[in-house]
VMD Tcl script that draws the C-alpha trace (Angstrom):
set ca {
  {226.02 62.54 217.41}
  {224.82 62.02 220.95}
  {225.18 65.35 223.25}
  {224.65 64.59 226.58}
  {227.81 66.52 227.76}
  {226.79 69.93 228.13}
  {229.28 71.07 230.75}
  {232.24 70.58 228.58}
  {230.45 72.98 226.32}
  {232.10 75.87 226.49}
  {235.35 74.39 226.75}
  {234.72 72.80 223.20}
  {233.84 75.86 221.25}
  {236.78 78.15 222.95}
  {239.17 75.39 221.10}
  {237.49 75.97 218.01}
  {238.75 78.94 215.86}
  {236.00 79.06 213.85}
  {233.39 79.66 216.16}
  {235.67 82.51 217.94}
  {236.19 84.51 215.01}
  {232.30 84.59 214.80}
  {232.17 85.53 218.28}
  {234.95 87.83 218.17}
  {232.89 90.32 215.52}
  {229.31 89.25 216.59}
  {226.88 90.42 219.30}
  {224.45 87.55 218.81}
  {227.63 85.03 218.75}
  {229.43 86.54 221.74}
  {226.01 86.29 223.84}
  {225.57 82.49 222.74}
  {229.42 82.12 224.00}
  {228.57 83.63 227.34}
  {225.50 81.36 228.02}
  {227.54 77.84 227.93}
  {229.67 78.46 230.79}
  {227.19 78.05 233.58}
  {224.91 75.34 231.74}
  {223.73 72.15 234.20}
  {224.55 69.26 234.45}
  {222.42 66.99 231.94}
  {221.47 63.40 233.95}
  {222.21 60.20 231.78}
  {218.77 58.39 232.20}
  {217.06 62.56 231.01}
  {214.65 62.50 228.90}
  {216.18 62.03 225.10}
  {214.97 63.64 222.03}
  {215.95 62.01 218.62}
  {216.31 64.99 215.98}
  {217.14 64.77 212.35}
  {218.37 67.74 210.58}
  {219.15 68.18 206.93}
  {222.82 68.94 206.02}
  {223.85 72.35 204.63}
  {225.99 73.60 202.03}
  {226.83 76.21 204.34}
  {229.79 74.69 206.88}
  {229.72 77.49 209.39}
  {225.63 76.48 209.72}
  {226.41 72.82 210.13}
  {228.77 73.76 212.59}
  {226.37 75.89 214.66}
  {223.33 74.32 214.26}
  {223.98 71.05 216.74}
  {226.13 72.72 219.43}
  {222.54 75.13 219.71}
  {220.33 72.14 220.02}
  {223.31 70.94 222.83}
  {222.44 74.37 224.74}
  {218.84 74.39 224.55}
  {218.82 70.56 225.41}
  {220.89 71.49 228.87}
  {218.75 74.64 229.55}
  {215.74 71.96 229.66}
  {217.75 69.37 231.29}
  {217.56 67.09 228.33}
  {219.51 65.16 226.05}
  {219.05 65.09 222.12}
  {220.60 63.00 219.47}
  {221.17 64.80 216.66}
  {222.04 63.97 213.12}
  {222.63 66.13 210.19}
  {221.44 63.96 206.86}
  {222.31 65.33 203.58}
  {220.07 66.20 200.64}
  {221.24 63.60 197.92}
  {220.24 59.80 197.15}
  {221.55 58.66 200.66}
  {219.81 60.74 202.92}
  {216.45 60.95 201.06}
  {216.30 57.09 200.66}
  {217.04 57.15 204.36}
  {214.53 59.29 205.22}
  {212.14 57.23 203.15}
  {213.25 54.14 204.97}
  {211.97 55.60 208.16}
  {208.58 56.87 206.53}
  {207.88 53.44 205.09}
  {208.50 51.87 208.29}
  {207.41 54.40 211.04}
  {210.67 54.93 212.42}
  {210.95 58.24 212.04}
  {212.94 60.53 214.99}
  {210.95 62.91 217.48}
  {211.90 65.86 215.39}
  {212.73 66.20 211.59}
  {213.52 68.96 209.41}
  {211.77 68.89 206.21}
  {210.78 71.28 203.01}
  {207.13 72.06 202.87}
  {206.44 70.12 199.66}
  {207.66 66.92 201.86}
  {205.95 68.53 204.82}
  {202.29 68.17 203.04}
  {203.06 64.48 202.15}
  {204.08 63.72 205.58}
  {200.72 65.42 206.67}
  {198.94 63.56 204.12}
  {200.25 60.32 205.19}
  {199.47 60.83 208.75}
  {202.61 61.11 209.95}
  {202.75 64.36 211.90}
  {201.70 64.88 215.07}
  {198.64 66.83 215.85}
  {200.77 68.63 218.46}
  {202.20 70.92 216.09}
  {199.14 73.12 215.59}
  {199.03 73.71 218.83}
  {202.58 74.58 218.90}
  {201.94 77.44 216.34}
  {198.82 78.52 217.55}
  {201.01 78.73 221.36}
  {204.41 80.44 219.03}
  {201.92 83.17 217.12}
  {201.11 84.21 220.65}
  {204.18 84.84 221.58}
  {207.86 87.05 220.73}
  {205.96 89.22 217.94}
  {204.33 85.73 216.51}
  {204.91 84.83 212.89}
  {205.63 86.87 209.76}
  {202.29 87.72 207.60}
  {202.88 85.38 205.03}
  {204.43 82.76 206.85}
  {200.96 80.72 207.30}
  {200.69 79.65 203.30}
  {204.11 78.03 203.98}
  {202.69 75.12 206.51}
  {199.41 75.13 205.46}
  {197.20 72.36 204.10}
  {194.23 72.13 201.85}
  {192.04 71.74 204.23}
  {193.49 74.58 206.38}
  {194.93 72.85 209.33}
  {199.03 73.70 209.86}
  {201.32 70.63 210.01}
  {204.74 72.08 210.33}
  {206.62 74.47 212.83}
  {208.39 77.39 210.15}
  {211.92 77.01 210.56}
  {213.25 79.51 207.67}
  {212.94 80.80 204.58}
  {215.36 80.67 202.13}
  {214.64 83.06 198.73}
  {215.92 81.69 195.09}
  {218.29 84.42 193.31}
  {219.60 85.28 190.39}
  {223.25 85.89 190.15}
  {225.07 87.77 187.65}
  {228.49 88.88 186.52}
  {228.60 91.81 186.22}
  {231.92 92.12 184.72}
  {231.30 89.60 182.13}
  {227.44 91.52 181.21}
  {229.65 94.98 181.30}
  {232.08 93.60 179.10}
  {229.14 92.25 176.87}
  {227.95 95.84 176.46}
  {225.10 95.61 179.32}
  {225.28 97.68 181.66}
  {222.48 96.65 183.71}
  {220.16 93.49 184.65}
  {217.99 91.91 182.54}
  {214.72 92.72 182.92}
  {213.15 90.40 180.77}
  {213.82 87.03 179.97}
  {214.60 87.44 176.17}
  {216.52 90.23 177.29}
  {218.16 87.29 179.71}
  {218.75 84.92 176.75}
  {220.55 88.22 174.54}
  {223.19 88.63 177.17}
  {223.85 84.67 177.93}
  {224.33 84.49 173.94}
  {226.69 87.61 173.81}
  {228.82 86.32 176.79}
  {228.49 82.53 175.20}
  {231.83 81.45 174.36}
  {232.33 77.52 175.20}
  {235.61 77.64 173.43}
  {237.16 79.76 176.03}
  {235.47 77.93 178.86}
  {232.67 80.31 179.67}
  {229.06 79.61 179.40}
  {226.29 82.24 179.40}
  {223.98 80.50 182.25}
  {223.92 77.51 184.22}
  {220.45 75.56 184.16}
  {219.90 72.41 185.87}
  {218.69 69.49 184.00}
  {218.46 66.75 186.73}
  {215.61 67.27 189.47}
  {217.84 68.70 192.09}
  {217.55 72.79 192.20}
  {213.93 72.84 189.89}
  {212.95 74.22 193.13}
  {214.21 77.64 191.76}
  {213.45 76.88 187.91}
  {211.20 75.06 186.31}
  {209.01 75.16 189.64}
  {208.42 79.24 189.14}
  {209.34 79.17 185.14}
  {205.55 79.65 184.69}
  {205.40 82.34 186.83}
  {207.43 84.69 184.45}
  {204.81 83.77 182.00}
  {201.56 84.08 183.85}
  {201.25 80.65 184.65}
  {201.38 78.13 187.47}
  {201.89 74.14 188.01}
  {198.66 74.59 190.28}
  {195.57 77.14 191.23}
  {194.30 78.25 193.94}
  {192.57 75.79 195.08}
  {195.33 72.92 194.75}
  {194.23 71.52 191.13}
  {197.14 70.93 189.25}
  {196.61 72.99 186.11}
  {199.78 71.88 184.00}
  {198.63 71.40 179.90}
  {197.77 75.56 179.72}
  {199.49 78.05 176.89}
  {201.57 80.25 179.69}
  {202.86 76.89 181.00}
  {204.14 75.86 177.65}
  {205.24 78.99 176.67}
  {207.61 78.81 179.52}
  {208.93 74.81 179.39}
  {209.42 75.92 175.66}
  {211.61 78.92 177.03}
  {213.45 76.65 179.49}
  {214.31 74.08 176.53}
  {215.95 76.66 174.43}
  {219.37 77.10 177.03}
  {219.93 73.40 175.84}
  {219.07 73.73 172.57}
  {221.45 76.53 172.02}
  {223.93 75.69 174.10}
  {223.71 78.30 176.24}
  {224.40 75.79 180.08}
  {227.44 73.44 179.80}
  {227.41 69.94 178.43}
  {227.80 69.02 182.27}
  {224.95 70.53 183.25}
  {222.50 67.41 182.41}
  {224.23 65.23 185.24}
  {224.53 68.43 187.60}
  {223.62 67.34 191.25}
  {222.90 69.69 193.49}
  {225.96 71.99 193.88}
  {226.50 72.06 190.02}
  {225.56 75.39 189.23}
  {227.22 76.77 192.49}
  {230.33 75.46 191.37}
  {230.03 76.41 187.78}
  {229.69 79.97 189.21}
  {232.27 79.76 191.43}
  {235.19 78.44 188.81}
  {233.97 80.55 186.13}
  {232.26 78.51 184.04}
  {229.09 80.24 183.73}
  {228.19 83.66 184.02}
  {224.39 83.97 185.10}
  {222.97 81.32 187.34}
  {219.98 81.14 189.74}
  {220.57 79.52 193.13}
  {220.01 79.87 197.26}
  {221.88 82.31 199.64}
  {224.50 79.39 199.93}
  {225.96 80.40 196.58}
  {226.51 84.03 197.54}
  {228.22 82.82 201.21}
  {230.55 80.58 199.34}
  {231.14 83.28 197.12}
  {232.21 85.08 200.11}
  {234.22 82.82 201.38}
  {236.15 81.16 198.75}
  {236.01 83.57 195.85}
  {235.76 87.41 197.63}
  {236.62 88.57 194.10}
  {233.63 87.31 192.22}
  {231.23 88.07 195.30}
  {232.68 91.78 194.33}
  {231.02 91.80 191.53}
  {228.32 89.67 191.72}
  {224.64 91.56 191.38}
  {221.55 89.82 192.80}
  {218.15 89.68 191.88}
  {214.46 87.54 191.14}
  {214.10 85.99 187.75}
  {213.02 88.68 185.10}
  {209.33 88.52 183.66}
  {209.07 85.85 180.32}
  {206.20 88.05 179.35}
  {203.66 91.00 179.85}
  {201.01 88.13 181.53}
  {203.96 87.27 184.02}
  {206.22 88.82 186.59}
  {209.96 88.64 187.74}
  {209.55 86.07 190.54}
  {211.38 84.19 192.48}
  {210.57 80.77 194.67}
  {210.92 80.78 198.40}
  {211.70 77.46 200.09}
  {209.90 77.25 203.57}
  {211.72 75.18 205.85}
  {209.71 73.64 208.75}
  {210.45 71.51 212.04}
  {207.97 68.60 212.61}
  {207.04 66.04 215.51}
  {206.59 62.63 214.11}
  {203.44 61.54 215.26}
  {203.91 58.33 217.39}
  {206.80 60.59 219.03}
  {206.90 59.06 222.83}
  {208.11 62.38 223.51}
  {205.81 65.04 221.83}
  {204.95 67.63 224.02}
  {208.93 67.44 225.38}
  {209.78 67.95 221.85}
  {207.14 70.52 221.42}
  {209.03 72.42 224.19}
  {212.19 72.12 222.67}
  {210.51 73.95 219.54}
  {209.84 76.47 221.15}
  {213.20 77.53 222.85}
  {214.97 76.71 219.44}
  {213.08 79.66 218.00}
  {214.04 81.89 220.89}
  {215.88 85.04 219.33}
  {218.88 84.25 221.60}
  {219.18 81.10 219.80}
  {218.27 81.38 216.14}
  {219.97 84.69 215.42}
  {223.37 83.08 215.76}
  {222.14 80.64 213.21}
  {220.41 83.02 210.82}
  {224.09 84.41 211.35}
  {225.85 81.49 210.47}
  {223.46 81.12 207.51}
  {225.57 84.17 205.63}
  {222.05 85.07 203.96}
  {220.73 81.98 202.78}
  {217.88 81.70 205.59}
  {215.12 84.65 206.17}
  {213.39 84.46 209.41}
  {210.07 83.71 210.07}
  {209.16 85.84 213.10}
  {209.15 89.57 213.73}
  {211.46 89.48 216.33}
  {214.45 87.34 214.38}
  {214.30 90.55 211.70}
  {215.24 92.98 213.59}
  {218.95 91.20 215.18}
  {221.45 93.65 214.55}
  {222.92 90.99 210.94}
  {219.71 91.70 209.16}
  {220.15 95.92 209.68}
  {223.91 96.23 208.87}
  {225.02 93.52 206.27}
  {224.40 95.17 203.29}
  {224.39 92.10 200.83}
  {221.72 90.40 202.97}
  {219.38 94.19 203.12}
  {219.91 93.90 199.27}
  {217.85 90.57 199.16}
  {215.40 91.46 201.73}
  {214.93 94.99 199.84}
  {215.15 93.27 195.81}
  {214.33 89.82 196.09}
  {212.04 88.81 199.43}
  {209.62 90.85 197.77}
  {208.96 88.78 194.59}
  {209.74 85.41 196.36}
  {206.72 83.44 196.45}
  {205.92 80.08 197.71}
  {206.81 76.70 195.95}
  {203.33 76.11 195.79}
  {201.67 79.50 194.46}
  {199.19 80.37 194.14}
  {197.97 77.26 195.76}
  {197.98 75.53 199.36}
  {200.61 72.84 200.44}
  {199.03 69.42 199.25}
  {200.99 65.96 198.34}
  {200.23 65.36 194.78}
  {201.61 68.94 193.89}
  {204.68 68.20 196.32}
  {205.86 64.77 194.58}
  {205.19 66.20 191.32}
  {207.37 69.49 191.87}
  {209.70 67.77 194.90}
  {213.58 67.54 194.21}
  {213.46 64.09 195.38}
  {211.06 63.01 192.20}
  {212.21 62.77 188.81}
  {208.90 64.28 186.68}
  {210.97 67.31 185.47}
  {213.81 65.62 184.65}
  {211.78 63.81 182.60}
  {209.65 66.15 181.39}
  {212.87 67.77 179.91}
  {214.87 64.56 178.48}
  {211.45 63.54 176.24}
  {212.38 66.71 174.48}
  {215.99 66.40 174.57}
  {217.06 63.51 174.42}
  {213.77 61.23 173.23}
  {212.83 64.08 170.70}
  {209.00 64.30 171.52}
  {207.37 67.29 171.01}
  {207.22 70.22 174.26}
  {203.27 69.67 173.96}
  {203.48 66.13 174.10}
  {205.58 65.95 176.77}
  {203.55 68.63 178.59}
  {200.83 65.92 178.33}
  {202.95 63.34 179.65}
  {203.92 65.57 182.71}
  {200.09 66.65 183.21}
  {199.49 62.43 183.14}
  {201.90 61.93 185.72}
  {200.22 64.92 188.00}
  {196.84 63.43 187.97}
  {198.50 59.62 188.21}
  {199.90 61.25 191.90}
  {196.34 63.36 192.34}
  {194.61 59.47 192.15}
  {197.43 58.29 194.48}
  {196.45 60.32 197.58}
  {192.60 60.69 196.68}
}
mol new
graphics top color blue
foreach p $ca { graphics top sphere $p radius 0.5 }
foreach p [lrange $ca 0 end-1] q [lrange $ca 1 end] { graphics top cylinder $p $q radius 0.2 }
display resetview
């Protein structure tokens, strides 16, 4: 969409209901409101930034997140083109398109696996550490751990953070009362007990929900080995994939097939499938973003009642309940004609004025990255979103941990490559062995490692 109309602003989001009803209960939405009526005038020949943003499941996000970029574009007197793509076979191939060809927009929203390949590949411009070094002096800087999330090998930063957004577990807690448990797992046999007590396919109710196709391994098999004292990588960035722990846990992982305990549907789940086997009932424990528990709120109030949320529980006493954290970053392509203008525009974005509508709008599935987007007035009285920042932030970790960003471990782990998928249907479908097809994964890893040496 092309915004170049920013004194009609105001008028536009007054006619929307939606976007009153946030205003009409939110400081942070009410103050946004106020701003648009005395924006400027935005020239037709101004400057134009081209911005590409990923689509959300979250429709009150998608809804907020352009008419921002319209505000901040008119505060600089600037126009911006922005386009939300979404995350399935369309947008990525898309966003491929303009990789392979070096057409890629001024700014572009990617996840930090992607993020290192982009690096890798020369793509990013070399503004962007400056931008971050400029941001950490600046509105309380970044959050402590927010470095590891933009990050490369070598140490340089590539990436702008943008937001967090913590995996979670999400139980029934009806159904796991009604099993006999009366609280959460806190192991993962202990996991596997209550999906097989609340198991009952005949009456339409599965015990968990695992994803089978690459979309989502972002929050399973990426941290699996984690539970188990393991990890896809070390600390250095050497993939470190044909090890006991990380068997141990694929092994684990196999057995909610094997038994039955995910639905049939589950092997051509996209990504929404376990969202919306939560949400109709169809499965009783599932792990998934913040965007699960805000449609939970919006369409289903009575199973957000008694929904409980929490990390993955430890596989074993060498691992840890864990939980991944996707880090979200803003990047300048790097023949941007515009860089340092887009650089700006950064910058403003990030204002707390600006993002804590957004965070907002998110209904907990974004975390913020900076000191002073913590402490808006959402993250201190919404008590569902304190009971991930208390429970969950805590164990999130990293899609990479313990290692840096680098590209062979981002296309081996990405959602856009199919190496788990495939990993899982040698087993399952092909009948080789789990170690064999460990192996065949670790094959694949170094394959990518030769790739970008």
């Amino acid at each position: 969409m092309s915004l170049s109309s920013p004194t009609h602003l105001y008028n536009r989001l007054t006619n929307r209901r939606g976007f009153l009803t946030w205003a009409g209960r939110s400081a942070a939405f009410a103050g946004f409101l106020a701003a648009t009526r005395s924006l400027p005038v935005v020239a037709q020949d101004a400057p134009l930034l081209r911005i590409w943003m990923g689509e959300d499941y979250v429709p009150a996000w998608n809804a907020y997140l352009p008419v921002m970029f319209e505000k901040v574009a008119a505060e600089m007197g600037i126009r911006v083109e922005v386009e939300l793509t979404p995350d399935n076979d369309t947008g990525r191939a898309r966003r491929n398109t303009a990789l392979e060809t070096d057409t890629l927009p001024d700014i572009f929203q990617s996840g930090t696996a992607d993020a290192a390949k982009f690096n890798d590949l020369g793509k990013v411009h070399p503004i962007v550490a400056e931008l971050y070094a400029r941001m950490e002096q600046a509105d309380g800087g970044w959050n402590d751990n927010i470095k590891a999330f933009v990050t490369a090998k070598d140490g340089s930063v590539y990436g702008i953070p943008f937001y967090t957004r913590p995996w979670m577990m999400h139980y029934r807690t009806d159904l796991l009362e009604a099993a006999g448990y009366d609280a959460l797992p806190q192991s993962i046999e202990e996991f596997k007990e209550i999906a097989r007590a609340i198991n009952d396919p005949g009456q339409g109710i599965f015990g968990t929900g695992m994803p089978y196709n690459q979309a989502d391994m972002d929050g399973h098999m990426v941290s699996f080995p984690w539970l188990y004292g393991g990890s896809w990588q070390d600390e250095a960035g050497n993939l470190t994939i044909e090890t006991a722990e990380n068997l141990e846990a694929f092994k684990s992982y196999l057995q909610f097939f094997q038994e039955g305990l995910t639905p049939q549907d589950s092997l051509n789940w996209g990504g929404v499938g376990n969202n919306n086997a939560y949400l109709t009932g169809l499965s009783a424990m599932v792990c998934n973003t913040g965007s699960l528990f805000a449609a939970l709120q919006r369409d289903r109030p009575d199973l957000a009642e008694v929904t409980q949320l929490g990390p993955w529980p430890k596989g074993s006493d060498k691992g840890a309940a864990a939980t991944t954290t996707i880090g979200s970053c803003l990047e300048i392509a790097h023949n941007s004609p515009n860089a340092e203008l887009a650089a700006d525009f950064i910058e403003q974005v990030l204002k707390p004025e600006n993002m804590a509508p957004l965070l907002e709008a998110g209904s907990g599935q974004a975390m913020p990255v900076r000191p002073s987007l913590a402490d808006i007035d959402y993250f201190k009285t919404n008590q569902v979103v304190g009971q991930i920042v208390s429970t969950i932030v805590p164990t999130s970790r990293p899609l990479t941990w313990p290692g840096p960003n680098n590209a062979p471990y981002g296309d081996l782990t990405a959602n856009s490559s199919p190496f788990f998928k495939d990993m899982l249907h040698r087993v399952l479908v092909d009948n080789m062995s789990p170690e064999d097809s460990l192996a065949r994964f670790a094959t694949d890893g170094q394959e990518l490692v030769k790739k970008y040496s």
